[in-house]
C-alpha positions in Angstrom: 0.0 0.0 0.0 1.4 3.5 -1.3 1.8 6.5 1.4 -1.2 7.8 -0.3 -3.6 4.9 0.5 -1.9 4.4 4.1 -2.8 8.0 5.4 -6.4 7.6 3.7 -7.1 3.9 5.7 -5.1 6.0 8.9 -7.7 8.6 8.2 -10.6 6.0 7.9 -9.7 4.4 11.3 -9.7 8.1 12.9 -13.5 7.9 11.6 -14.4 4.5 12.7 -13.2 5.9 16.2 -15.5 8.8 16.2 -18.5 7.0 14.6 -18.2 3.7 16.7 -16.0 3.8 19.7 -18.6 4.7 22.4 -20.7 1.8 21.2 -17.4 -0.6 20.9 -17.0 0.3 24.4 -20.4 -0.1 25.8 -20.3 -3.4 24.5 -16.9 -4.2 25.7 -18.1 -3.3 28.8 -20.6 -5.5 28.8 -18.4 -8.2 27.8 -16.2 -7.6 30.5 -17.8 -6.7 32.9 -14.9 -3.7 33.7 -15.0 0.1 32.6 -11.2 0.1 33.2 -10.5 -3.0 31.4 -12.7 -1.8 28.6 -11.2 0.9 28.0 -7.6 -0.8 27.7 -9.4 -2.9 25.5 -10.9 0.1 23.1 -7.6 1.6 23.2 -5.6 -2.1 22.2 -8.2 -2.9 19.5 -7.7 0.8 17.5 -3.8 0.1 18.3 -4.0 -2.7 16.3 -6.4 -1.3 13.7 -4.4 1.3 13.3 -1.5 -0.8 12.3 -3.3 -3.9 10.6 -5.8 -1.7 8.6 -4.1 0.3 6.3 -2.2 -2.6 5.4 -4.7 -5.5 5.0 -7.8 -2.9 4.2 -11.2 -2.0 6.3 -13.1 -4.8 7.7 -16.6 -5.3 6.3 -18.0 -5.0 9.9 -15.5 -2.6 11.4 -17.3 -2.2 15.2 -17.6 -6.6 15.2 -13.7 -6.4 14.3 -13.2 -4.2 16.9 -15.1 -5.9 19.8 -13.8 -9.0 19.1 -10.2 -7.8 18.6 -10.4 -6.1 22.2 -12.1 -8.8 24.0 -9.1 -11.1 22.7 -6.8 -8.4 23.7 -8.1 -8.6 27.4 -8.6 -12.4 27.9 -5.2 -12.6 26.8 -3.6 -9.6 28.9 -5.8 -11.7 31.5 -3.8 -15.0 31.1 -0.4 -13.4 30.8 -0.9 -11.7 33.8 -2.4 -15.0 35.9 1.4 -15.3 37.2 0.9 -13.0 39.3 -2.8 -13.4 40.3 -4.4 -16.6 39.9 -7.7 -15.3 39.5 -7.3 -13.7 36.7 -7.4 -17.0 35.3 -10.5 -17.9 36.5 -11.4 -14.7 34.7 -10.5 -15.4 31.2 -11.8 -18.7 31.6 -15.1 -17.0 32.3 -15.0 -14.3 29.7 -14.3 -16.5 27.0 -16.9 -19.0 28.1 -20.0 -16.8 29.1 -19.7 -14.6 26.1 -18.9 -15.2 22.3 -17.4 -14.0 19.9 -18.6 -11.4 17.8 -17.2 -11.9 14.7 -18.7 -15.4 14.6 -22.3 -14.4 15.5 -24.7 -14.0 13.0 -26.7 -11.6 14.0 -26.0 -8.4 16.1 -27.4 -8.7 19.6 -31.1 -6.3 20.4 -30.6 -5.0 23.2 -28.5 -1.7 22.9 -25.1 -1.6 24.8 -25.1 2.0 25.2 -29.0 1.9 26.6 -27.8 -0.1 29.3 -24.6 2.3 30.0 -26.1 4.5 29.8 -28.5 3.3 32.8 -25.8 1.6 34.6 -23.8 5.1 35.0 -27.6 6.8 36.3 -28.4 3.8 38.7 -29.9 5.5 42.2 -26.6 3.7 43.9 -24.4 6.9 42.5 -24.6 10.0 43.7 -26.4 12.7 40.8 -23.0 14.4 40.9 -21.3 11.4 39.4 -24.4 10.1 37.3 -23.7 12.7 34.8 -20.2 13.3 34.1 -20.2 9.4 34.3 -22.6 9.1 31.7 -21.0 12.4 29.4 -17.7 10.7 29.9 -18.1 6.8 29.1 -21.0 7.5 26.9 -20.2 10.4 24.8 -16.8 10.4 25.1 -16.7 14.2 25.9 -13.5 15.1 28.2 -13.2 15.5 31.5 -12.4 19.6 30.6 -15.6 20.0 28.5 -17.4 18.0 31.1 -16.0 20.6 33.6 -16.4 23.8 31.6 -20.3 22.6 30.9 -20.5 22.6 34.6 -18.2 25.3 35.6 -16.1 23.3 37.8 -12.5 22.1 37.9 -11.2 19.2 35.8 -9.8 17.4 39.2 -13.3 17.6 40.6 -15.0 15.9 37.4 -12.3 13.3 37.1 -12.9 12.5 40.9 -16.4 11.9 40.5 -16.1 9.4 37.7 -13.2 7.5 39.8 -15.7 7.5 42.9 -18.4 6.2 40.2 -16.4 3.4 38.3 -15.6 2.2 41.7 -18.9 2.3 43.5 -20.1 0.4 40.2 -17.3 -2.1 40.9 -17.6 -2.7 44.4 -21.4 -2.7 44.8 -21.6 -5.2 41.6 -24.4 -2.8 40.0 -25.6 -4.5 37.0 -25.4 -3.8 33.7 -28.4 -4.1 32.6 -31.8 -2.0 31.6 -34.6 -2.4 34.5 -37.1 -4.5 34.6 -40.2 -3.0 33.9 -41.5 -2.2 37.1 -38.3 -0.4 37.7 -38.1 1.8 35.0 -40.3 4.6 36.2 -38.3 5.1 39.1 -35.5 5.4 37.3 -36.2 7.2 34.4 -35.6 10.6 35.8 -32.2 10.7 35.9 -31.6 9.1 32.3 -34.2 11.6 30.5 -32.3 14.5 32.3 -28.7 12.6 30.7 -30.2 12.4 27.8 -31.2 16.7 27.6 -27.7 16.9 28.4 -26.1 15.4 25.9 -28.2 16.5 23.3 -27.4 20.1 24.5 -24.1 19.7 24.5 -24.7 18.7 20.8 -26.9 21.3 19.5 -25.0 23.9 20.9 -21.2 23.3 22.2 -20.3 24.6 25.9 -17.1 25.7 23.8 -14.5 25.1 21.2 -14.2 26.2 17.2 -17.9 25.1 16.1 -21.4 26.0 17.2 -23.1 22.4 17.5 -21.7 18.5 17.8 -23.7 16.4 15.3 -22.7 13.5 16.4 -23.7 14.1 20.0 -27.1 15.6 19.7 -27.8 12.5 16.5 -27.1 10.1 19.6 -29.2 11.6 21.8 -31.9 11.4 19.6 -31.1 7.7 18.6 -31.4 7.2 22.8 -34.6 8.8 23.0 -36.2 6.8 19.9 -35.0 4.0 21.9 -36.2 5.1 25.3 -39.6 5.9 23.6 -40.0 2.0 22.4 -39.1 1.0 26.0 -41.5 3.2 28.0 -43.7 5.5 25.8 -44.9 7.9 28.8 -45.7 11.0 27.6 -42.2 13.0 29.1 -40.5 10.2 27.5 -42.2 11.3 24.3 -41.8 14.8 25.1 -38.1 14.7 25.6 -37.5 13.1 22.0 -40.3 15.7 20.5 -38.4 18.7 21.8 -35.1 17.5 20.6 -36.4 16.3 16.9 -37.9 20.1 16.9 -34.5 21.6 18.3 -32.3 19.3 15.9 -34.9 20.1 12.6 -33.4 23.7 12.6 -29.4 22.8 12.7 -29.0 23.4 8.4 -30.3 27.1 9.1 -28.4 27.5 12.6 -25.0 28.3 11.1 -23.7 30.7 8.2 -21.8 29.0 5.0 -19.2 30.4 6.9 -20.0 28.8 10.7 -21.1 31.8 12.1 -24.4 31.8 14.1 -27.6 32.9 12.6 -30.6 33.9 15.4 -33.7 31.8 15.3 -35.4 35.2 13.9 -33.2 35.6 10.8 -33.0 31.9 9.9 -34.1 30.5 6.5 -37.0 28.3 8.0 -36.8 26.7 4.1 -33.7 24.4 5.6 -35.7 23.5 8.2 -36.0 19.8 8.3 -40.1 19.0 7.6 -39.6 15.2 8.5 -38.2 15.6 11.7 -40.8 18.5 12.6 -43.7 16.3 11.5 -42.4 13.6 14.3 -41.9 16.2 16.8 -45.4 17.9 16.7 -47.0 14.0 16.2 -45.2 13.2 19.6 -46.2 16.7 20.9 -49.7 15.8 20.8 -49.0 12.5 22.1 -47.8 13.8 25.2 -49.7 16.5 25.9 -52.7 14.5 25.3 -52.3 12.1 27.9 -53.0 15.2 30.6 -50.2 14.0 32.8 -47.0 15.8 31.1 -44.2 18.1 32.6 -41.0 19.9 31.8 -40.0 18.3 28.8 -43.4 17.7 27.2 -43.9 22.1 28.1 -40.7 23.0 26.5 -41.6 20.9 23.1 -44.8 22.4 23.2 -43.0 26.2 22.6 -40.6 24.4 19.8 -44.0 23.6 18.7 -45.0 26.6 18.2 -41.8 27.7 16.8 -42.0 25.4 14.1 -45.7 25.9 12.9 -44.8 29.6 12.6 -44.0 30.6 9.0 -42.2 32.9 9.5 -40.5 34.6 12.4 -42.7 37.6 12.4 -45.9 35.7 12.5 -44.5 33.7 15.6 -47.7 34.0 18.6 -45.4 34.8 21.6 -48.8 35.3 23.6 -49.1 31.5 23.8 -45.4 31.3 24.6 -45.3 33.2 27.6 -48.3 31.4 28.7 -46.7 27.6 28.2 -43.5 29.5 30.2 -46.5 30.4 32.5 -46.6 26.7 33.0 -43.2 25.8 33.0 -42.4 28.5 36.3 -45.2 26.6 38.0 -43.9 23.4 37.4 -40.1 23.7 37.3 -39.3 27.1 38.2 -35.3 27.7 37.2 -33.1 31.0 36.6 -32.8 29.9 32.8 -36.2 29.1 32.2 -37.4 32.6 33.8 -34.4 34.3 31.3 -35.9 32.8 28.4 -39.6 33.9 29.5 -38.1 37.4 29.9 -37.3 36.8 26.0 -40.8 35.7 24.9 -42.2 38.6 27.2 -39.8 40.8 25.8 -41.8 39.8 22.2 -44.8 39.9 23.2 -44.7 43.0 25.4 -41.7 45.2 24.0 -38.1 45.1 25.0 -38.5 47.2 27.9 -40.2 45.0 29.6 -38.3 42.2 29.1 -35.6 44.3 30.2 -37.2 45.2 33.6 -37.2 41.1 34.4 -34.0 40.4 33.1 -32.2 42.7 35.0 -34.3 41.6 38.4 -32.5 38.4 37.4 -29.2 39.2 37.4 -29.4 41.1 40.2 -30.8 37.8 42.0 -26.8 36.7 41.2 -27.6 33.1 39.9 -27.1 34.0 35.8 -24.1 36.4 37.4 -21.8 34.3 35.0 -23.9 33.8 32.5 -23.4 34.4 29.2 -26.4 34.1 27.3 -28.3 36.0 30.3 -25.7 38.8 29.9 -26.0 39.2 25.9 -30.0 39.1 26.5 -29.2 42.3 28.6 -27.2 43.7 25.9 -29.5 42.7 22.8 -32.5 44.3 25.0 -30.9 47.5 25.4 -29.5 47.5 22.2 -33.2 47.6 20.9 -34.4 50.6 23.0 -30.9 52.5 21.8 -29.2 52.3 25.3 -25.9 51.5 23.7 -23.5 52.1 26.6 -25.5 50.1 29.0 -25.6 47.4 25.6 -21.7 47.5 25.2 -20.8 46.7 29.0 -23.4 43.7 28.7 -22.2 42.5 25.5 -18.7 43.1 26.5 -19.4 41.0 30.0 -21.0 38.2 27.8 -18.3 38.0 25.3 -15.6 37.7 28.2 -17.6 34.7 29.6 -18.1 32.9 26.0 -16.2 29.7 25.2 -17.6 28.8 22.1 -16.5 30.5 19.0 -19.3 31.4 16.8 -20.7 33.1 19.8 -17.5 35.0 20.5 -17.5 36.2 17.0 -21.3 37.0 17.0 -20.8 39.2 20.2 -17.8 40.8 18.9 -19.6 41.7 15.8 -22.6 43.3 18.1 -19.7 45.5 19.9 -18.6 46.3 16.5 -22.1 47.4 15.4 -22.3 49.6 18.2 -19.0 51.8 18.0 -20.0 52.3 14.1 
């Protein structure tokens, strides 16, 4: 194979690794019953793809390759190591008995690895400080920084959690497994709200050169498809609704050049109909059944987003009211910021004004950034321009993710001209 080939199969294996290695891992980890020893076992199995590939060619099932490549790689790290820990033999012995290998099955297994994951790393045995960097770490594969900058804490801190977590997994022999039916509402909670998270982090980045994460809000979607098969209750339902009608606008989100366009100016053409269609069939679904909640609420106002033809013709009365709604149910300083927007609509932007700053004066948006570039686009509006640049100037110090920085930057720029 010619240099030429060799870096495009080394480039190929970089894209198997982004595409597939969270599900090579949850199914490692299955397999093995270990997040540590699944991991050495991702990490040995690209080694070796990285070497083998380019010179023998791409498997025809690349993630089956894989999985079986790393499960040999641990039952045999297992056995050379039994010299010093009997055990471990009783181990491989195990491993290679109780579970087969995948490159001779002939069909894929149902159930979905990264389903049960992602339920083993939110079982009620780990603390919800550890069940979601758990999850954002082994699941999505984000790092332990973005993890930490998404939750404005240190890097140590995040990395301590997950260590905590792995081990409490570990010692307390949690399964990995979904619930049996009867436990799945009790549970549920704290995998829909992992779920949001992810997909967040997807459809718009807590930082770096790009304003979304395709492949993380795509698998959040894929989990909530999945979640909706296994329990269709109506927040289940709602979840999945409100990220099909968040995900639907993504073409019309960023510039030909990757800057950010507002929901206001964006070509609602590129909107994705199919994925709307979904999102206002589950919509009804949910708030049918009379007994829905936050995210069933929240798709109900992409709802009305998306029916609106056109920004202008958007009815922000009904808006405020489903925010009405969500205050009751789930009051939070970001849900009252973005009713302050709709208000704001509705209203004028003097009013909306009047309740965002009562917000930051309450000091929990104090570091902020979208809460501070509300300010500024408010003021802005009613030609206070000083009072706009120190907001947009405070928001644009507290940005991480480029296309906002720029955005911001342009806004300062508008005002000095």
């Amino acid at each position: 194979m010619n240099d030429e080939s060799t870096t495009g199969a080394r480039g190929k294996v970089d894209n198997v690794y982004r595409a597939e290695s969270r599900q090579v891992l949850a199914t490692l980890i299955r397999l093995l019953g270990d997040f540590d020893a699944a991991e050495e076992a991702l990490q040995e199995a690209f080694a070796v793809a990285t070497e083998q590939w380019p010179r023998d060619g791409i498997p025809a099932n690349p993630r089956a390759w894989l999985v079986s490549t790393g499960r040999f790689k641990a039952i045999d790290g297992m056995r050379r190591r039994a010299r010093y820990d009997a055990s471990l033999t009783e181990l491989a012995k195990h491993i290679e008995t109780t579970t087969s290998d995948p490159l001779e099955q002939s069909d894929e297994p149902i159930d979905d690895d990264r389903l049960r994951l992602i339920f083993t790393c939110c079982h009620p045995a780990l603390s919800p400080e550890a069940q979601i960097p758990m999850t954002l770490r082994e699941v999505c594969n984000l790092t332990t920084e973005e993890i930490a900058r998404a939750f404005l804490t240190k890097p140590a801190t995040i990395a301590q959690r997950i260590v905590r977590a792995k081990a409490k997994i570990r010692d307390a022999r949690i399964p990995y497994e979904v619930p049996a039916p009867f436990e799945l509402p009790d549970r549920l909670d704290a995998v829909l709200r992992v779920v949001y998270l992810v997909f967040n982090e997807g459809y718009s980045a807590s930082a770096g050169p790009a304003l979304t994460r395709a492949d993380l809000s795509g698998e959040a979607v894929r989990l909530g498809r999945l979640l909706v098969q296994l329990l269709p209750e109506p927040e289940v339902m709602g979840l999945l609704a409100l990220m099909l009608l968040h995900e639907s606008r993504r073409q019309a989100r960023t510039s030909a050049s990757g800057d950010l366009v507002l929901l206001e100016q964006q070509d609602r053409s590129l909107w994705n109909r199919d994925q709307i269609r979904e999102g206002l069939a589950l919509v009804e679904r949910a708030l049918a059944s009379k007994r829905f909640g936050l995210y069933a609420l929240q798709a109900a106002i992409a709802a009305v987003h998306a029916e609106a033809r056109s920004a202008g013709e958007t009815d922000w009365a009904q808006i405020v009211a489903l925010y009405d709604l969500l205050m009751r149910s789930e009051p939070s300083p970001v849900i009252a910021l973005n009713r302050a927007v709709a208000v704001a609509m509705r209203d004028g932007p003097a009013k909306g004004l009047e309740l965002v700053d009562a917000l930051l004066e309450r000091g929990e948006l104090a570091q902020y950034h979208l809460a501070h570039a509300t300010r500024a686009d408010l003021c802005r509006r009613l030609g206070k321009h000083a009072d706009a640049r120190v907001s947009y100037e405070r928001a644009l110090a507290l940005a991480k993710q480029e296309p906002e920085r720029r955005f911001l930057e342009r806004r300062l720029a508008d005002l000095q001209e």
